[in-house]
VOVEX-975572 format. One record per residue: residue number from 1; residue in one letter; x, y, z of N, C-alpha, C in turn. Coordinates in pm, whole numbers, plus 32768, in hexadecimal, padded with zeros to 4 digits. Atoms other than C-alpha are relative to their C-alpha. Example, Ala and Ser with C-alpha at 12.3 -4.5 7.8 and 13.67 -1.06 7.14 Angstrom:
<nodes>
<1, A, <8059, 7F89, 8000>, <84CE, 7E3E, 830C>, <805A, 8078, 8000>>,
<2, S, <7FAE, 7F89, 7FFA>, <8557, 7F96, 82CA>, <7FB3, 806D, 8049>>,
</nodes>
This chain:
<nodes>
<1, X, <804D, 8023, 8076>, <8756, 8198, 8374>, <803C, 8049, 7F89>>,
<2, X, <7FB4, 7FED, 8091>, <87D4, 81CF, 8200>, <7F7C, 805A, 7FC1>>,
<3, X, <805F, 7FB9, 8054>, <872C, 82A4, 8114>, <7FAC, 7FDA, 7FC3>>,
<4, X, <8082, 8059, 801A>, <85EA, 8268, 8093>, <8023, 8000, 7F45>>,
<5, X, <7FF2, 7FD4, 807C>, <85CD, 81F1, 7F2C>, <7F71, 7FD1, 7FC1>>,
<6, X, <8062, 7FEE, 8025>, <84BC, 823D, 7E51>, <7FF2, 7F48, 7FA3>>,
<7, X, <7FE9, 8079, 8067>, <847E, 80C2, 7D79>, <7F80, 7FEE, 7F9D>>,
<8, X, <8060, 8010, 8063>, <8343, 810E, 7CA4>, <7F95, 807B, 800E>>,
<9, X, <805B, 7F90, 8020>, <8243, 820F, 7C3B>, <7F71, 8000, 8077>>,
<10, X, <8073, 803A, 7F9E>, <8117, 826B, 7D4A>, <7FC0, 7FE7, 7FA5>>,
<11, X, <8073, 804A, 8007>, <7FE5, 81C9, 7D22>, <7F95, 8010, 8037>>,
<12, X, <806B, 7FE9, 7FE6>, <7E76, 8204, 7D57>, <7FC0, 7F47, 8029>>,
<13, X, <8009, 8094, 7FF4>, <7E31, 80A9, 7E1C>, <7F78, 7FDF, 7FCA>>,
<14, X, <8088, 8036, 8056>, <7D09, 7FD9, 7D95>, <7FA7, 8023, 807C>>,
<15, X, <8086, 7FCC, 7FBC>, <7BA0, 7FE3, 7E56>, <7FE4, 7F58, 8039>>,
<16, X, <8004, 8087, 7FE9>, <7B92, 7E5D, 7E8B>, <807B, 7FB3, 7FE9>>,
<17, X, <7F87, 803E, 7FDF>, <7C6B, 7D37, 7EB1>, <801C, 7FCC, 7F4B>>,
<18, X, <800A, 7FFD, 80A8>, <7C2A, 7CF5, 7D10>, <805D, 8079, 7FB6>>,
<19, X, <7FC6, 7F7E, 7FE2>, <7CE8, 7E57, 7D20>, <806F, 8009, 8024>>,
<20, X, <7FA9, 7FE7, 7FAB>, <7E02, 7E05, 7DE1>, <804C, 8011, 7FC2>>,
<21, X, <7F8E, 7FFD, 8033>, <7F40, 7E62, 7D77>, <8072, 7FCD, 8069>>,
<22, X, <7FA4, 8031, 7FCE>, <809D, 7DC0, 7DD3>, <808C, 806E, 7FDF>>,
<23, X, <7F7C, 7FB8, 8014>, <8181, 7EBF, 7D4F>, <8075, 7FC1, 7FEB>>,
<24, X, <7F89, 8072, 8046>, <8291, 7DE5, 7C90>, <802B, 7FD1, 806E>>,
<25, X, <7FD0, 8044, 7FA5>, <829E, 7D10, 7DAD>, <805C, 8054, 807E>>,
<26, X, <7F91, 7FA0, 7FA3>, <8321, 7E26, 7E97>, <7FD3, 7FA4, 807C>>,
<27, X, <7FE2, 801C, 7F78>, <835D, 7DB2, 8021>, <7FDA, 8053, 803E>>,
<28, X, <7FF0, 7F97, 7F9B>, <833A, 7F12, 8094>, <7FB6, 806C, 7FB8>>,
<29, X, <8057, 7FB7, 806B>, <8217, 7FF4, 8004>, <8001, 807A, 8091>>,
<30, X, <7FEC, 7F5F, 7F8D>, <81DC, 8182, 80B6>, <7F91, 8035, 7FB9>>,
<31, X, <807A, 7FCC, 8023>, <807D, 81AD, 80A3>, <7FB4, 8075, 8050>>,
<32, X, <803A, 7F60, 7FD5>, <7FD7, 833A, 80C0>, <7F76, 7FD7, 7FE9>>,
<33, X, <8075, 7FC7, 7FFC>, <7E7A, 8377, 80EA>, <7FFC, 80AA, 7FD8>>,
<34, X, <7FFE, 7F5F, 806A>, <7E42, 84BD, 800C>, <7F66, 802F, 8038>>,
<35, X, <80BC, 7FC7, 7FE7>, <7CCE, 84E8, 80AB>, <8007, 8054, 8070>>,
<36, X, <8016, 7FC2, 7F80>, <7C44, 85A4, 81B3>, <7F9B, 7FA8, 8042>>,
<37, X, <8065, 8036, 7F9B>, <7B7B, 8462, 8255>, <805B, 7F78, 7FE4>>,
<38, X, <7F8C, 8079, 800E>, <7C3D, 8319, 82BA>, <7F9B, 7F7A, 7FC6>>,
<39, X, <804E, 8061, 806A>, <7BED, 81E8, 81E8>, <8068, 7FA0, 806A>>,
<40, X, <7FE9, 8078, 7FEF>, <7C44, 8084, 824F>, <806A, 7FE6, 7F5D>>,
<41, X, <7F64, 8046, 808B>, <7DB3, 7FCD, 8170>, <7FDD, 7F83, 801D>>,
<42, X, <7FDF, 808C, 7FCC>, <7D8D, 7E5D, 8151>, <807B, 7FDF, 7FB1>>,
<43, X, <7F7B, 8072, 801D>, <7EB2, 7D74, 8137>, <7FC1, 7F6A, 7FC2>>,
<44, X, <8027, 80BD, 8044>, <7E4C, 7C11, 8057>, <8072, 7FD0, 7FDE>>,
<45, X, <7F76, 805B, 8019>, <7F17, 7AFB, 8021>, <8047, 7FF3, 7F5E>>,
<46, X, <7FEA, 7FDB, 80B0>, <7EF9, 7B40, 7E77>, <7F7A, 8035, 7FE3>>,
<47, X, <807A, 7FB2, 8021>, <7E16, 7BF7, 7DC9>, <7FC1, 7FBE, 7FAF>>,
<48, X, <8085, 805C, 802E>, <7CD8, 7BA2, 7DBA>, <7FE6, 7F8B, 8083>>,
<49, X, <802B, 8071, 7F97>, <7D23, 7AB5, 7EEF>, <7FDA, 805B, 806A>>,
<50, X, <8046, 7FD8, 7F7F>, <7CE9, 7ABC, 804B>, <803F, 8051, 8074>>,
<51, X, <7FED, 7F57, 7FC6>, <7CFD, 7BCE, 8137>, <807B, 7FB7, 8084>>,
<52, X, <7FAF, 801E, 7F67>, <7E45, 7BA6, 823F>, <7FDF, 8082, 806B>>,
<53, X, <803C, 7FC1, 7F7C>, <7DED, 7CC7, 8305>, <7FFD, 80BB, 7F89>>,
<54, X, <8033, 7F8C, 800C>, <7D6A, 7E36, 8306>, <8046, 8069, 8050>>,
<55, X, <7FF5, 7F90, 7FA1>, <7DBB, 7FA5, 838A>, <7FCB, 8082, 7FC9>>,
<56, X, <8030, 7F7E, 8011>, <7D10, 8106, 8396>, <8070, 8073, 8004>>,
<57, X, <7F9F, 7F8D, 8007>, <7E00, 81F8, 82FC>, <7FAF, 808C, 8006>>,
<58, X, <804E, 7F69, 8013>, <7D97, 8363, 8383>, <7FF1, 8050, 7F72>>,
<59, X, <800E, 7FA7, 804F>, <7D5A, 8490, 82C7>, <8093, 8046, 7FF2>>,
<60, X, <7FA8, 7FF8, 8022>, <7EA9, 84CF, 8226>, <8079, 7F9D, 8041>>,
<61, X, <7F9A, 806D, 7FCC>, <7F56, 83B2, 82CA>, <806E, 7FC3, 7FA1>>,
<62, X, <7F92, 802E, 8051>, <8099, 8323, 8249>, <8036, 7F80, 8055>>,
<63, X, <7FCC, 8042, 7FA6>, <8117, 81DF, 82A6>, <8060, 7FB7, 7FA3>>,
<64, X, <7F8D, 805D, 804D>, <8222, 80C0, 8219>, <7FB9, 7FA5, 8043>>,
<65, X, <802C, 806E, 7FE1>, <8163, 7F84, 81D9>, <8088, 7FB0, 8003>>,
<66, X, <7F85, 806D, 8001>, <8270, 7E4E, 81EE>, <7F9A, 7F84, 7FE0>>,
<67, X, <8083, 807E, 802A>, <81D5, 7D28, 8110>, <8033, 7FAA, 7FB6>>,
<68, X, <7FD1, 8076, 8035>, <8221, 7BF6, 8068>, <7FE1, 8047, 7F7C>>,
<69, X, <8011, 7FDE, 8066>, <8261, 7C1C, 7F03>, <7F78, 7FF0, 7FAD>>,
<70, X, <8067, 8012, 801A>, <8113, 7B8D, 7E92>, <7F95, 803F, 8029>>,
<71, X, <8085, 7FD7, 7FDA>, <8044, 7C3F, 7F4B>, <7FCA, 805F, 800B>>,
<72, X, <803C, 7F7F, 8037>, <7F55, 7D35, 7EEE>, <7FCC, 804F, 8052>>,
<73, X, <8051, 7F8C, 7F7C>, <7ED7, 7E7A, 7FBE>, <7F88, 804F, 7F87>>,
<74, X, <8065, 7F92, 8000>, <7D8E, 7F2C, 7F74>, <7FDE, 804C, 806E>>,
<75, X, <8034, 7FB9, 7F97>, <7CEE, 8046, 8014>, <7F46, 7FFC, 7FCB>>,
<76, X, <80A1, 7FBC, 7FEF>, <7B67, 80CB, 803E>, <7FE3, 805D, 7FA3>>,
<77, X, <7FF9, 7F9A, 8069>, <7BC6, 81D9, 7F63>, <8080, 8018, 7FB1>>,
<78, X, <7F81, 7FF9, 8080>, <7C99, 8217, 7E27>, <8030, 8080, 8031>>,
<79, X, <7F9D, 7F7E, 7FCA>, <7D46, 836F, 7EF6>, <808A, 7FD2, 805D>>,
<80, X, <7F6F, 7FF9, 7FCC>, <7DFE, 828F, 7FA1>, <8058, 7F9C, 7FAF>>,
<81, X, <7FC2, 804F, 805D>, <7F17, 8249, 7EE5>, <80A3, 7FEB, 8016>>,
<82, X, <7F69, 8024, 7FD3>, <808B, 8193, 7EF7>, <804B, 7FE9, 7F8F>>,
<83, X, <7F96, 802A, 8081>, <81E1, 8147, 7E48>, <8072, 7FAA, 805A>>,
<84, X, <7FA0, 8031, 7FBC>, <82C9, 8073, 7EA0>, <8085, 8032, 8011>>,
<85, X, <7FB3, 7F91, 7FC5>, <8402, 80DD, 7F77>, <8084, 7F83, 8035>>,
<86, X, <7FA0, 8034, 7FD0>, <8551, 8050, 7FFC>, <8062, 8063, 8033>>,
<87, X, <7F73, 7F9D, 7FB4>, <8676, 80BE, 80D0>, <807D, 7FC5, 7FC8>>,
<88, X, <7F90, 7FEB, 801C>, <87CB, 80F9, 807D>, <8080, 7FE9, 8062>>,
<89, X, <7FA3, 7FD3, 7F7F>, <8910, 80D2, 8166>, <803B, 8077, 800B>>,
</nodes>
């Protein structure tokens, strides 16, 4: 794997799907949970639409969503927050 590259400023995700952010169309978002209690991330198909699926990021969890450019992630709570990310060769 290539080095990671940073491609936009974090972000405090929205609270609903009206909320969602797409992050200039990133593919590859690296979303932290900053809390100490795990919240639920949804995945929608655009923001404001409809929900493609869900997951419970722990209490400081870190993961790399992989998402179609359109489509927006909220969480449960504005702590957890992402930026979009890419690799390098």
């Amino acid at each position: 794997m290539g080095r990671l590259l940073l491609k936009g400023e974090e972000a405090a995700l929205g609270t609903n799907s009206a909320g969602a952010k797409i992050f200039s169309n990133a593919r590859l978002v690296r979303v932290v949970n900053t809390t100490n209690a795990a919240h639920l991330v949804t995945l929608v198909e655009a923001v404001g639409g409809s929900t493609l699926g869900s997951f419970t990021l722990g209490a400081g969890g870190v993961v790399e969503l992989e998402k179609e450019p359109l489509n927006g992630v909220f969480a449960a709570n504005a702590g957890v927050k992402a930026a979009a990310i890419g690799y390098t060769n």
